[in-house]
Every structure is written in structure tokens, then in C-alpha cells.
N, C-alpha and C positions, 0 to 999 in steps of 0.2 A: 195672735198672742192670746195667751189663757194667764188670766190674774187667776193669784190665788191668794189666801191667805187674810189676813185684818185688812189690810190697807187696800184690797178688791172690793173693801164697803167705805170706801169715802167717796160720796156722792160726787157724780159725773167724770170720775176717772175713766171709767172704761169708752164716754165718748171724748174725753181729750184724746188718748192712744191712738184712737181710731181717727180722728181729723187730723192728725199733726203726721201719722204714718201713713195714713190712706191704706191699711189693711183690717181683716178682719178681728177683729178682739169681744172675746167673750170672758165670761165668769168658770172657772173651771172649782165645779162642786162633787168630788170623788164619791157621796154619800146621794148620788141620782143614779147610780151603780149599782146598789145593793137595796136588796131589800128589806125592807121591817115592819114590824107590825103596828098597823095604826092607831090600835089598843093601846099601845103602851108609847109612842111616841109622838109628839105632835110635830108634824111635818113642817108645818110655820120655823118656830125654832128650828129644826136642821137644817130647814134653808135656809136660814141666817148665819148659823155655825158650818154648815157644810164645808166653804172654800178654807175654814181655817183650821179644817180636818186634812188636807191634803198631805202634808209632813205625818203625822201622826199615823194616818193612814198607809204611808209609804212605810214608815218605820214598820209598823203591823206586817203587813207580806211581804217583808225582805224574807232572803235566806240567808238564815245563819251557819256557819260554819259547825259542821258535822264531825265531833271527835271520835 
């Protein structure tokens, strides 16, 4: 399982999933994908805001319909 989103930061979720399913479950953070400049962003924060970037980020590289 890959959490993602706000509620992948409430503390010891990802080990309940993982003891109650007996599989693997991690944090799925889209923004470990790309890169950025460490000039200009502090990596701290995006790994906090990362997993709540996945919708967003989805929304971002869809294709849209070509008239």
C-alpha cells in the first residue's frame, strides 16, 4: 500500500496498515521524482508537503483533450 495525501502524516498509521494487513506499506511522495534546486527550496518542508502533492501533481501531467 502507498499512503498518500494529509492523513499519510498521522502518526503510526503506516505501522497499523502494515500489522493488521501483514504487507508492505510505505509513504508515496511524487516530489522524490523530480528534481529541484536546493537554492531555492528547503527539502525539509517538501518532505512534509510531498505525499499531499500527489493529486496535484497528477492533475499537473494529465493529458488534456486536444481541440
Amino acid at each position: 500500500i502507498c499512503l498518500s495525501g494529509g492523513g499519510s502524516r498521522i502518526p503510526g498509521l503506516e505501522d497499523v496498515f502494515r500489522e493488521h494487513l501483514n504487507i508492505e506499506v510505505s509513504i508515496f511522495n511524487p516530489l522524490d521524482y523530480i528534481e529541484w534546486d536546493v537554492g531555492n527550496f528547503d527539502g525539509e518542508y517538501l518532505a512534509c508537503i510531498g505525499p499531499q502533492m500527489a493529486i496535484p501533481m497528477g492533475l499537473t501531467l494529465r493529458k488534456t483533450k486536444e481541440k
